[in-house]
C-alpha positions in Angstrom: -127.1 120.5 44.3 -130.3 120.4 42.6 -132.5 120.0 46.2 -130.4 123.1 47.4 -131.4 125.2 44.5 -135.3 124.9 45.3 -134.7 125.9 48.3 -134.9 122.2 50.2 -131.8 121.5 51.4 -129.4 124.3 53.0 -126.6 124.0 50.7 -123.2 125.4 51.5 -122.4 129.5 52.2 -122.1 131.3 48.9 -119.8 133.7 50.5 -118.6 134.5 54.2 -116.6 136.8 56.0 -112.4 136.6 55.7 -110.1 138.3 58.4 -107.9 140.2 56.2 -106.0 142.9 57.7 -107.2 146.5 57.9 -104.7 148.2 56.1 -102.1 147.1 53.2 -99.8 149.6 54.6 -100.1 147.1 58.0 -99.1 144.4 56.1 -95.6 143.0 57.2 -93.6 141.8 54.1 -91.7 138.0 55.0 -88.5 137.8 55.2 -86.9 137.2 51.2 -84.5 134.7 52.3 -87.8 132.9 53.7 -89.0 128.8 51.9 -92.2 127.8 53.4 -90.9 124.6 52.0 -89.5 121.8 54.2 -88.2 120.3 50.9 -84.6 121.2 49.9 -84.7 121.1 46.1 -82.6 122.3 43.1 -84.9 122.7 39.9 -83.9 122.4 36.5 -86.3 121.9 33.0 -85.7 119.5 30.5 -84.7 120.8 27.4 -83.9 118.9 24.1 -82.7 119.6 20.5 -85.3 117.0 19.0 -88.0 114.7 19.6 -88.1 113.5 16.2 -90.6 110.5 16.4 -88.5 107.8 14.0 -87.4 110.6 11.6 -90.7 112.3 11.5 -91.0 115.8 13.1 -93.7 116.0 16.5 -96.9 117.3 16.4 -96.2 121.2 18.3 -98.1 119.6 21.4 -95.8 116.7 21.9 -92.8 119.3 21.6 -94.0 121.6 23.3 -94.2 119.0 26.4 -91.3 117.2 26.0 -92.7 114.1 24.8 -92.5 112.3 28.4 -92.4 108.9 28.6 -94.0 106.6 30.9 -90.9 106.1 32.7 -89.8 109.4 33.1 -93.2 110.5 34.1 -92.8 107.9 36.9 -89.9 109.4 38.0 -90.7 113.0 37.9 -92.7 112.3 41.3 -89.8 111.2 43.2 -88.4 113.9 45.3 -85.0 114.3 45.0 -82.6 117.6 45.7 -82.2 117.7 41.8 -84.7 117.1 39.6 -84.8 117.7 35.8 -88.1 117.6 34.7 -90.3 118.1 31.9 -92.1 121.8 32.3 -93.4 123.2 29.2 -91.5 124.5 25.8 -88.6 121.8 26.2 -87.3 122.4 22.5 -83.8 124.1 22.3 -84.4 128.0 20.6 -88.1 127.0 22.1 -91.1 129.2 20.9 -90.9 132.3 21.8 -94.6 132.8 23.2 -94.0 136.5 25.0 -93.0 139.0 22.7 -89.7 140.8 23.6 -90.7 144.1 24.6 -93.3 142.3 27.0 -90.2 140.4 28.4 -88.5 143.7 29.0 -91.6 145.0 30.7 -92.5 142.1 32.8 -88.6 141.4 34.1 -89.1 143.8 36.5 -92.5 142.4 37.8 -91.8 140.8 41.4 -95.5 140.4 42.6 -98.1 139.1 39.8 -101.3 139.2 39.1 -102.6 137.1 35.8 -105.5 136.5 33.8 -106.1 134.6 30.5 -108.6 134.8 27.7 -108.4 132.6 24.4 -110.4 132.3 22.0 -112.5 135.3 22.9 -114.1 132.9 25.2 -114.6 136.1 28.2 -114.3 139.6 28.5 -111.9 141.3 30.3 -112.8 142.3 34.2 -111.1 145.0 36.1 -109.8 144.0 39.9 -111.5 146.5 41.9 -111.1 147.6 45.6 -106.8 147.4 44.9 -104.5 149.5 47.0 -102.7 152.4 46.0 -99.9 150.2 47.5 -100.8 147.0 46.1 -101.0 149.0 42.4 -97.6 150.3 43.1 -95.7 147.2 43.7 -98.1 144.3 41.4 -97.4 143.8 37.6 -101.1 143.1 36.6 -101.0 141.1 33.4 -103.4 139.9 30.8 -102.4 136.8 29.0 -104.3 136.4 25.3 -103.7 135.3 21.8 -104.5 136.7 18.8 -108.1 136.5 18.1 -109.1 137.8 21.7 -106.4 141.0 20.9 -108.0 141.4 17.7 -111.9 141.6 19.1 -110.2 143.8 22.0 -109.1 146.6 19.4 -112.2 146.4 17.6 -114.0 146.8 20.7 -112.2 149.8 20.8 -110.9 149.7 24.7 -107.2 148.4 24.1 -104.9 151.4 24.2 -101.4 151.5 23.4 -98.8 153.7 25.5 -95.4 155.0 23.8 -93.8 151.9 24.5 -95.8 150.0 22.0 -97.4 148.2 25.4 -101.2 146.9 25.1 -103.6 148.1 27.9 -107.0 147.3 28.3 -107.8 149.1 32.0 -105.2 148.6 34.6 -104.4 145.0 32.7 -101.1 144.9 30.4 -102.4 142.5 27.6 -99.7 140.7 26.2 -100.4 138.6 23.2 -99.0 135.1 23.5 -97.7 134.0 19.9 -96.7 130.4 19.1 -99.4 128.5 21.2 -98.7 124.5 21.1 -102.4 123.5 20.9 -105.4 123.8 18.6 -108.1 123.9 21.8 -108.1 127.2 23.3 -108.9 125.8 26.7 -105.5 123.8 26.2 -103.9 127.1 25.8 -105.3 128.7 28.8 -103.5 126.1 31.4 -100.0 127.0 29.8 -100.0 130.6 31.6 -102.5 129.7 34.5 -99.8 126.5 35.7 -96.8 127.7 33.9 -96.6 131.7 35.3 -92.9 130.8 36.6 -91.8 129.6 33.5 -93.0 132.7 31.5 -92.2 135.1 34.2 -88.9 133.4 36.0 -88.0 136.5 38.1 -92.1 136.9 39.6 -91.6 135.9 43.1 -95.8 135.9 44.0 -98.5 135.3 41.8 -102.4 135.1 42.3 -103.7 133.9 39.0 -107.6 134.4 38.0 -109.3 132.6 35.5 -110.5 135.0 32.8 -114.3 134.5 34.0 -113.5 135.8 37.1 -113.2 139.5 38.8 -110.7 139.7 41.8 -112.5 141.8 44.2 -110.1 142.1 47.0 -106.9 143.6 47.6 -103.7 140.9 46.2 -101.8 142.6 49.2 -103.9 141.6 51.5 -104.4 137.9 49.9 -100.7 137.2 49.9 -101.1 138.4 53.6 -103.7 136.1 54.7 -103.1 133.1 52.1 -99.7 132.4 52.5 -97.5 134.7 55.1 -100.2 134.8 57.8 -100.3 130.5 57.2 -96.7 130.6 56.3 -97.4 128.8 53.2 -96.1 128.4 49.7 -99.2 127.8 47.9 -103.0 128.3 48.7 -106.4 127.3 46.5 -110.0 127.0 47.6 -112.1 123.8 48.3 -114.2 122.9 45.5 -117.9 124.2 46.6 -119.2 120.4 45.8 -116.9 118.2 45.0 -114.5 116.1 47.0 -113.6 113.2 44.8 -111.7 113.6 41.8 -114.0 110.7 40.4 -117.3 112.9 41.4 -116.0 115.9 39.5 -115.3 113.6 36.4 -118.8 112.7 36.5 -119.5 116.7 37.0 -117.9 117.6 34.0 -119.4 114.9 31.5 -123.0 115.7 32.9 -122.0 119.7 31.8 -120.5 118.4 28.9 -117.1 120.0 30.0 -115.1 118.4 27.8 -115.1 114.8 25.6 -116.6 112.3 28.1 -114.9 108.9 26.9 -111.3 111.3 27.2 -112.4 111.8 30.7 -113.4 108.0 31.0 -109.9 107.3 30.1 -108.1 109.7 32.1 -109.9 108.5 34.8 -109.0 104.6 34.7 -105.5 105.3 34.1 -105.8 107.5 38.0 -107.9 104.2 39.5 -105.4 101.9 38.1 -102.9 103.7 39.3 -104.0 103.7 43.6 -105.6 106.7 43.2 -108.7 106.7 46.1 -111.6 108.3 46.3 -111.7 110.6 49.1 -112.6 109.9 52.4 -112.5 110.9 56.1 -109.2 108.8 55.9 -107.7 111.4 53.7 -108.2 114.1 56.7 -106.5 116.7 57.4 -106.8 117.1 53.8 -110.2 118.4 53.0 -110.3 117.6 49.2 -108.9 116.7 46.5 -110.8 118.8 44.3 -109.7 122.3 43.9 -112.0 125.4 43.2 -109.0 126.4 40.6 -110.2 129.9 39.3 -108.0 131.5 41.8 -104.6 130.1 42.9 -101.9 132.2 44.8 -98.2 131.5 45.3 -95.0 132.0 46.0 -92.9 130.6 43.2 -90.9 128.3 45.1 -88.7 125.4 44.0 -91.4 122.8 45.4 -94.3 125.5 44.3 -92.9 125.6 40.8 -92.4 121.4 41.2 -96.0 120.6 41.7 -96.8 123.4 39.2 -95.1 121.2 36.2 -96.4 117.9 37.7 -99.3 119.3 37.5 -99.3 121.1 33.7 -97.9 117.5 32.8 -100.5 115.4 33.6 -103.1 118.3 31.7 -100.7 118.0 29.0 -100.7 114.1 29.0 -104.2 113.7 29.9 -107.8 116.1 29.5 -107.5 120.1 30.1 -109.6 119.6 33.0 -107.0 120.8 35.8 -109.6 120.0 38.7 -108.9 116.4 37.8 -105.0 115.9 37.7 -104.7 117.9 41.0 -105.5 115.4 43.8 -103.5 113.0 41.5 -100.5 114.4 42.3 -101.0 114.9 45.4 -101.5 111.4 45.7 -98.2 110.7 43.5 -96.0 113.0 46.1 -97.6 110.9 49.0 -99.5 114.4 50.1 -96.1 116.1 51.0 -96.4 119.1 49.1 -97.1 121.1 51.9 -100.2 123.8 50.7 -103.5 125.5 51.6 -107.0 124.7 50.9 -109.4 127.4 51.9 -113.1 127.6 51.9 -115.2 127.9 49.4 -117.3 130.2 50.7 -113.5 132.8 50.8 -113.1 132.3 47.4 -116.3 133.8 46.6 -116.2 136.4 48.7 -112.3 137.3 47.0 -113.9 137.4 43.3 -117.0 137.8 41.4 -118.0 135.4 38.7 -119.0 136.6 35.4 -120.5 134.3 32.9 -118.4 133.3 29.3 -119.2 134.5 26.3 -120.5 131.3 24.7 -121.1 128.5 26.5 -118.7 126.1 25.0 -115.2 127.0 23.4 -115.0 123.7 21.4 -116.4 120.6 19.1 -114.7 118.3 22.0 -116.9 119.2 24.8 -119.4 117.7 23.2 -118.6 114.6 22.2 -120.1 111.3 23.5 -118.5 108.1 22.2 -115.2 107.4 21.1 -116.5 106.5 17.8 -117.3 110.6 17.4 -114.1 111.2 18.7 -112.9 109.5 16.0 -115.1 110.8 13.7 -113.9 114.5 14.8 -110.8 113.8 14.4 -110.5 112.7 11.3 -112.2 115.6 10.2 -109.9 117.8 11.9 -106.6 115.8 10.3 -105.3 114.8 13.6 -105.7 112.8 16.7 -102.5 114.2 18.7 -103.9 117.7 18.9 -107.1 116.0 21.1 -104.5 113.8 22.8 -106.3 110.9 21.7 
């Protein structure tokens, strides 16, 4: 990486040309009835009245998750043709984390494009180059909590229709209230790997990451992504990075997030068979996703992986990148998806830079000792899932 930034080694293409179709209006719609699936399977979420720990109440993260044990965690990766498995919000009477006029709004919202901000950690970006058709048919909606609202009014550019309904361009912000975690980049995976839980009738979805501008028709990515492949799911190859283990390095030389967290959730993936990859792997081409931009048709095996995936960010470090060619590896690479180029992915959106370079103490801790230290300071270890 550092040779090919002076310029003295030819690193790989930034961007590159993608056949999409001419036209949305030439785009042929799939059949409804279609699965792109080969995997006949009956989904259900586990939901509980309690999860009282020996009489004392759960820290909102662990209750939020379910509290999955070991064992049940070993089990959620067999595939069976019905599974009950922990997905996010399990408590009976749940939080309610979409307000209920958003609910009303977004029941109606068949094809989906999302974004998050938290924290105020971005600013929003409006998709350019959509479609009169794409605009007509796509729900495009802005997941944020409070304090990213709040700095959107006082910017002055979120405007409210007669429906009480939060707009900041073409985006429908909707507030999420009763968020399980005190790290805002926590909070960002539960829309970005939970959309079909929050929006159960959405049948496609392309989320963006909040630093991101989508710069190409979602018509014409659903078109080329997943019913030109006849595919279920599609994400880009990460630019660098094939190993999971060389993007854990990656993110504690950035300081991405707490580096003896990432030690840890690395071990317990070596321990458990997980391999670095190599040509052996092949056809795969990585286990490392470029995960700003994922699109999908929300599937029972889709939404599957989805929640094996949220669970082990839930379990382990909000570094998504990492738990994604782990589960892979735990459904002995039979989810059936696909991995485009990098070099598409930039060319589909523009990348803005944050607001602040890092969104919390964690990112910058070193030792375990000053994890430790942090939180004590803080009053708890759960909410660092230490």
């Amino acid at each position: 990486m550092f040779l090919a930034a002076i310029g003295l080694f030819p690193g790989p293409a930034h961007r590159c040309p993608i056949a999409l179709v001419d036209s949305p209006w030439s785009v042929k719609f799939p059949d409804w009835k279609r699965n792109a699936s080969s995997v006949d399977l009956e989904l259900s979420y586990v939901v509980e009245g309690s999860f009282a720990n020996g009489g004392k109440e759960l820290p909102m993260n662990l209750l939020f998750g379910g509290n999955q044990t070991l064992r049940q965690r070993e089990e959620s990766f067999d595939l069976e043709p019905k599974k009950n498995i922990h997905c996010g919000f399990a408590q009976v009477d749940g939080p309610e984390l979409i307000a209920r006029k958003d609910q009303g709004y977004v029941s109606h919202c068949r094809f989906l494009v999302a974004t998050g901000i938290f924290d105020n950690y971005d600013q929003p970006h409006q998709p350019s180059n959509v479609s009169r058709l794409a605009h007509k048919i796509f729900c495009f909606i802005m997941l944020a909590d409070h304090v990213s609202v709040k700095t959107f009014e006082e910017g002055k550019f979120l405007v409210r229709d007669e429906n009480e309904g939060n707009w900041v361009g073409m985006w429908r912000v909707i507030e999420m209230k009763s968020l399980p975690y005190d790290e805002a980049r926590r909070n960002g995976k539960v829309p970005k790997l939970l959309l079909h839980r929050l929006f159960p009738k959405t049948r496609y979805s392309i989320w963006i990451d909040g630093k991101l501008e989508l710069v190409a028709d979602p018509l014409l990515i659903l078109e080329r992504y997943l019913w030109r492949e006849n595919q279920s799911f599609a994400i880009a190859q990460h630019k660098y990075h094939r190993s999971v283990y060389e993007e854990a390095d990656a993110c504690k030389r950035r300081k991405r997030y707490a580096r003896p967290l990432i030690d840890q959730h690395m071990e317990v993936y070596r321990k458990e068979g997980l391999q670095p990859w190599s040509e052996a792997k092949l056809p795969l081409q990585s286990d490392v996703p470029e995960g700003g931009l994922i699109v999908r048709e929300h599937t029972p095996m889709t939404n599957l992986f989805s929640c094996l995936w949220f669970n082990e960010v839930n379990r382990f470090t909000p570094r998504d990148q990492l738990s994604f060619g782990y589960v892979l590896h735990r459904l002995r690479y039979k989810f059936p998806f696909f991995m485009f180029p990098n070099c598409e992915y930039n060319t589909l959106v523009a990348l803005h830079k944050h607001v602040r370079e890092h969104s919390s103490k964690l990112e910058w801790v070193k030792r375990m000792d000053d994890l430790q230290k942090l939180a004590k300071n803080e009053g708890s270890a759960d909410k660092f899932g230490t």
